[in-house]
N, C-alpha and C positions, 0 to 999 in steps of 0.2 A: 504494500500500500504506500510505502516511503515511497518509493522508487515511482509508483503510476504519478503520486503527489509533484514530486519535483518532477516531472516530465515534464506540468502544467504552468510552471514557472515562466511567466512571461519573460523571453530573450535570452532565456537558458540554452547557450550552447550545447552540451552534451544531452538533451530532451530526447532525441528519440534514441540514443543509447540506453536513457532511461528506460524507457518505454519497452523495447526491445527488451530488455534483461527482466523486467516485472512480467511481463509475459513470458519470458523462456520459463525462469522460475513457476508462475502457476500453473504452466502447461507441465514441469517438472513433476509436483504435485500431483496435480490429479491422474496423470499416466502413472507413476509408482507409488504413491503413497494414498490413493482413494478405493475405499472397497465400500461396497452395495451405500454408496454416500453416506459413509464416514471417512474424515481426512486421518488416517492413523499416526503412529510411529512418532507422533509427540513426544515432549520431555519435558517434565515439569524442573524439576530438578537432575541434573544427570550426575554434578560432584556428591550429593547423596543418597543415587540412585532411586528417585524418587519420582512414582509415575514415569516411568519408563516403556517408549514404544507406546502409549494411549493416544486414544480420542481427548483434544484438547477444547476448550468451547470458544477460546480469543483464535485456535487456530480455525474452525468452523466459520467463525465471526470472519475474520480478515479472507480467508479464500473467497467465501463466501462475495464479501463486498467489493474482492479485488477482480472475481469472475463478473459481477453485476456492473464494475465500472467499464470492464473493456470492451463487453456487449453494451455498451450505452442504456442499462435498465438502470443505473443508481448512478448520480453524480457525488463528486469524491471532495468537491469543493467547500463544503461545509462542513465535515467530519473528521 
């Protein structure tokens, strides 16, 4: 969501590298890490081993509104 964010940065040189990598990354996602629509393999804490490999709900949340910004169903500009 960082990365879609400053994509939008008016006169931001690097924009659509931006763009480009927020997408590689969520397409990354939902190819290897999405099963029957849960995003898996979270880590809540990994130094002590804590929820490891789960369904996360900020990661749910952010895929979620990072797949609705680049289909143009959610603008990203107020959130």
């Amino acid at each position: 969501m960082a990365l879609l964010k400053l994509a939008r940065v008016p006169g931001c040189r690097t924009a659509s590298q931006y763009a480009y990598r927020a997408a590689a990354i969520l397409e990354r996602l939902v190819g290897e890490h999405l099963t029957r629509g849960m995003l898996l393999d979270g880590c809540y804490d990994a130094g002590k081993g804590l929820a490891v490999r789960h369904e996360l709900v900020w990661g749910d949340f952010f895929l979620a509104l990072g797949l609705a910004a680049l289909t143009g169903l959610a603008g990203i500009e107020d959130v």
